[in-house]
C-alpha positions in Angstrom: 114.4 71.7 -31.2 115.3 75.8 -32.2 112.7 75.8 -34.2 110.0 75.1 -30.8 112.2 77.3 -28.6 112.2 80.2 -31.0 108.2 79.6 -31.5 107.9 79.8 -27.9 109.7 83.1 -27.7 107.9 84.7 -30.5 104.5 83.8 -28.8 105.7 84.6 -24.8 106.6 88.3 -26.7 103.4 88.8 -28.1 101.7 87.9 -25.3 104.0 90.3 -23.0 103.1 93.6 -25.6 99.6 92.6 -25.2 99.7 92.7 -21.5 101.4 95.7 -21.4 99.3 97.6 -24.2 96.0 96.5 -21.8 97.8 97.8 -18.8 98.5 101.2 -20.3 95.3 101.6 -21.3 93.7 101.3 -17.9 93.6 105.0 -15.7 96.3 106.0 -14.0 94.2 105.3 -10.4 94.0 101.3 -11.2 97.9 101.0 -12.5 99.0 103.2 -9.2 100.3 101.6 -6.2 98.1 102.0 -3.0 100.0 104.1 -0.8 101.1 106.4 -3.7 97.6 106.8 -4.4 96.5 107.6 -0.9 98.9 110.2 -0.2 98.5 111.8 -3.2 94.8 111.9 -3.0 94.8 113.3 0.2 97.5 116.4 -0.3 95.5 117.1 -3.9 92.1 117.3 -1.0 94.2 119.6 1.2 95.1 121.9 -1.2 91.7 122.2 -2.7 90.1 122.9 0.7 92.4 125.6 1.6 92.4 127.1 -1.6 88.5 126.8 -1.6 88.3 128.7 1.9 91.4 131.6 1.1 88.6 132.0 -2.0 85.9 132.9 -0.1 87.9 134.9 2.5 87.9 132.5 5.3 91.7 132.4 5.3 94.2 135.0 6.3 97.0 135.6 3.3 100.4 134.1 3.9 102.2 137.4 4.2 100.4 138.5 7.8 100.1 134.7 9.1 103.9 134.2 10.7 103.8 138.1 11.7 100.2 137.4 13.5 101.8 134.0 15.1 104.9 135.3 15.6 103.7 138.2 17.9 101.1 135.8 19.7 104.4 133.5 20.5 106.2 136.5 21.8 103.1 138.0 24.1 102.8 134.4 25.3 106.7 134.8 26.5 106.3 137.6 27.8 102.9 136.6 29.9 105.2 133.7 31.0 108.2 135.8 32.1 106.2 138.4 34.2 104.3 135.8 35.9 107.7 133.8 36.8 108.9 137.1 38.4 106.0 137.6 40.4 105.7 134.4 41.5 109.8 134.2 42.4 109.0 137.9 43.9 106.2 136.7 46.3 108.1 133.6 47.4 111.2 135.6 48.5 108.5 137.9 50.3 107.6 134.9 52.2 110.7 133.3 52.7 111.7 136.5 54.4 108.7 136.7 56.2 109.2 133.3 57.2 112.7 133.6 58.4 112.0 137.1 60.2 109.5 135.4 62.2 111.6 131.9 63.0 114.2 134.7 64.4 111.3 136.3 66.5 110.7 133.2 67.6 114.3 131.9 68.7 114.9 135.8 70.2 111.4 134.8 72.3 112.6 131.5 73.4 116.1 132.3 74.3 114.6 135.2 76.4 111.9 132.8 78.0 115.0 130.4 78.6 116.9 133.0 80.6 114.1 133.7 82.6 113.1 130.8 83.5 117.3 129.8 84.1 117.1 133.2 86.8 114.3 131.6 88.3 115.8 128.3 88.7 118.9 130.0 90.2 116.4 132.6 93.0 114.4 129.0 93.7 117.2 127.3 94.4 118.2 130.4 96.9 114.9 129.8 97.9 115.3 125.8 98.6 118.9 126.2 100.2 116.9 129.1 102.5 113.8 127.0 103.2 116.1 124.4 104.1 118.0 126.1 106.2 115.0 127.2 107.9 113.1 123.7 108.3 116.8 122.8 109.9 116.7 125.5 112.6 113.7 125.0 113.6 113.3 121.0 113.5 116.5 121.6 116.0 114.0 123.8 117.7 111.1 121.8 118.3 113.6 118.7 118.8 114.2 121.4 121.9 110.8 122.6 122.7 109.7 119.0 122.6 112.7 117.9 125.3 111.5 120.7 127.2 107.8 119.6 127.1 108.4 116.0 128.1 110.6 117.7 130.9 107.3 119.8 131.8 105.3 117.5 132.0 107.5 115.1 133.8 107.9 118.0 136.5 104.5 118.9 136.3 103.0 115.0 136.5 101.4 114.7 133.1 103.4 112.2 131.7 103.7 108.7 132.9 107.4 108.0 134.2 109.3 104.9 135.2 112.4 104.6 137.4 114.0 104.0 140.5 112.8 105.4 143.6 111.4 105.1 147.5 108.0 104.0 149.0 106.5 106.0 152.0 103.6 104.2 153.6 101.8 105.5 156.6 98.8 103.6 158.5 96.4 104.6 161.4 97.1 103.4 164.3 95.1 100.0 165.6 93.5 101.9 168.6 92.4 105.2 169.3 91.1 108.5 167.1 94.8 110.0 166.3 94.3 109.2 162.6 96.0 110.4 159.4 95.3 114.0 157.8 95.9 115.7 155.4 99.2 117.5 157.2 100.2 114.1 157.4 100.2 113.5 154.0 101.4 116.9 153.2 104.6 117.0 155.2 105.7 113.3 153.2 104.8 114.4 149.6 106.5 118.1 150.2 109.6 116.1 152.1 109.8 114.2 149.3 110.0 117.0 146.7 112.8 118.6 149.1 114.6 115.9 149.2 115.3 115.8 144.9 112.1 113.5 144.0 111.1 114.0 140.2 107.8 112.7 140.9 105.3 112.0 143.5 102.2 110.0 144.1 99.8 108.8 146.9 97.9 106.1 146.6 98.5 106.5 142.5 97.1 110.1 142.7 100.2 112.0 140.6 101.0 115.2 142.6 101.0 118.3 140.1 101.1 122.1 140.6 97.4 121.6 141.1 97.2 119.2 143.3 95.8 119.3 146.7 95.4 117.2 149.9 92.5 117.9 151.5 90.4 116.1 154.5 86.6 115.6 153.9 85.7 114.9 157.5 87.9 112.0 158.3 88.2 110.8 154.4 91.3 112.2 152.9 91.2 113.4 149.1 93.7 113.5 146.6 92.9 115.7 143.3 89.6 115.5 144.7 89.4 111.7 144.9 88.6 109.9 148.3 91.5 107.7 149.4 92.0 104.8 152.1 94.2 104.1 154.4 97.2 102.5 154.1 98.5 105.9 152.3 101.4 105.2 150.2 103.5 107.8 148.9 105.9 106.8 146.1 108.7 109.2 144.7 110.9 108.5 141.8 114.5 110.0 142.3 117.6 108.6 143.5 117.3 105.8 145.8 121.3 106.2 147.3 120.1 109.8 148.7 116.6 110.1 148.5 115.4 108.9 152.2 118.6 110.3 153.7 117.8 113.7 152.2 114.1 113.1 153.1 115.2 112.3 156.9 117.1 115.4 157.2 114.6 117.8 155.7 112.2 119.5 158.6 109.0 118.3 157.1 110.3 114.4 157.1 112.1 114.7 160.0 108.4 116.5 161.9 106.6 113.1 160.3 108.3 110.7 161.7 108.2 112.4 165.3 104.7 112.6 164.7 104.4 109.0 163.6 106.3 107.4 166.9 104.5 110.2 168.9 100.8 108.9 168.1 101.6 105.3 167.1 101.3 105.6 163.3 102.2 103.0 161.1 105.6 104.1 159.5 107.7 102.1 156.8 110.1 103.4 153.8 111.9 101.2 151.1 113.7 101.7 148.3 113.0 100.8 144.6 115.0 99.6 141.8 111.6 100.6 139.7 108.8 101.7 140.3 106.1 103.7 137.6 103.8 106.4 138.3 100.5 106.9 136.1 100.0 110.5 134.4 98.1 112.7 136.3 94.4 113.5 135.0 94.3 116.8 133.5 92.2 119.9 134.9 91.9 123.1 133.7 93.4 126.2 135.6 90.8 128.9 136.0 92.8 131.0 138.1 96.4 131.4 139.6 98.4 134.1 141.9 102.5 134.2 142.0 103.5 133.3 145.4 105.8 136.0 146.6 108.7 135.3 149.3 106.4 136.7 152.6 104.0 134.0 152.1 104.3 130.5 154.0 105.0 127.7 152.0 103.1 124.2 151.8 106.3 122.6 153.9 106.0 124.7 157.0 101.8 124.3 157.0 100.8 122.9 160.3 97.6 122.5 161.6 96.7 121.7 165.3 96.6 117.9 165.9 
């Protein structure tokens, strides 16, 4: 058994020296491990290309290469540096700019504020005036307008409705003593006398321009024929208003003439009684009447 362990020996170590005698005598490129052999190859290329290119001139020489880069590197800088303190110059130009203007602005708008706060105090001056004004003189036309329905109360253009007295007067059933306008005249301005507010005959409303006029034996009121009966209404007080009208000389002169020629003659108080409006004409012409002149109630005609 040594004997075939030492022969096994003998012949592994022969073998091994061959092995290695082969290896050796291959070139170094086959024996070298891959990445060796790369990176070798490829820094032995770089080399010979640069030196191949300083050769024919193509390179500068490393003495004025880091002083060439070195200056480019610091003009860089400096190109960097100016244009940083441009640009940070031109932006604090505009921020001033900008805030110059925003305080414009605010200076504009609180002086546009103030104005328009003085004109909200001289409009409210204004308002408290106006309204002052549209006070006074809604007090004033509440007046004028008392005093227009008054007017036209007096003055029969407005319709009324109240208590009051009836008048009426008839021809008599025989003879040619009949009713005339005198007649008619002496009750209506009696009646007036006497404290009536208004006045109608036959549902003509007396008024300023009224007249009672005979056309032949028709009688006309405000130009309108009446017929007989002739009723005169008055609205007034009803406790005084015939007693007044009794004692005044026209009433007292128509109801003489009345018993003397037989005329139909009744009176009456109302508790109410209305009167229409009177229709409306237009004045053309009027004359004050001064105190020499006769009026209406003393106009007597011969009978």
């Amino acid at each position: 058994m040594p004997d075939e362990r030492g022969a096994s020996e003998t012949a592994g170590s022969s073998e091994s020296a061959e092995a290695t005698e082969a290896r050796d005598a291959l070139p170094p490129r086959v024996t070298m491990p891959l990445l060796t052999l790369i990176t070798q190859q490829s820094m032995d290329e770089d080399y010979l290309h640069v030196a191949e290119r300083r050769g024919r001139g193509q390179l500068p020489s490393s003495r004025s290469r880091p002083h060439r880069t070195a200056a480019v590197v610091v003009a860089a800088f400096g190109i960097l540096v100016t244009t940083a303190a441009v640009q940070t110059a031109q932006d604090a130009d505009v921020d001033r700019a900008g805030r110059a203007t925003l305080v414009e602005r605010i200076n504009d708008r609180r002086a546009t504020v103030s104005d328009l706060q003085d004109r909200i105090v001289e409009l409210r001056e204004q308002n408290e005036l106006a309204t002052a004004n549209v006070a006074r003189l809604t007090e004033t036309a509440v007046e004028a307008q008392s005093r227009l329905r008054r007017l036209q109360v007096n003055t029969g253009y407005l319709a009324v409705q109240g208590e009051g007295v009836r008048i009426t007067l008839e021809n008599p059933a025989v003879g040619d003593n009949l009713i005339r306008d005198i007649d008619l005249q002496k009750a209506a301005n009696a009646l007036w006398l006497a404290g009536a507010e208004a006045v109608a005959v036959n549902g003509q409303r007396l008024t300023a321009l009224s007249a009672i006029r005979n056309s032949g034996v028709v009688v006309n009121v405000n130009s309108m024929p009446i017929a007989p009966p002739y009723v005169v209404t008055a609205i007034g007080d009803s406790r005084s208003l015939l007693a007044r009208f009794q004692e005044s000389a026209s009433g007292s002169a128509l109801i003489n003439v009345a018993q003397a020629l037989g005329f139909g003659y009744t009176q009456e108080t109302l508790t109410s009684v209305r009167l229409p409006a009177a229709r409306r004409r237009t004045l053309l012409s009027a004359e004050p009447l001064t105190a020499d002149e006769p009026r209406a109630e003393n106009e007597e005609g011969p009978r």
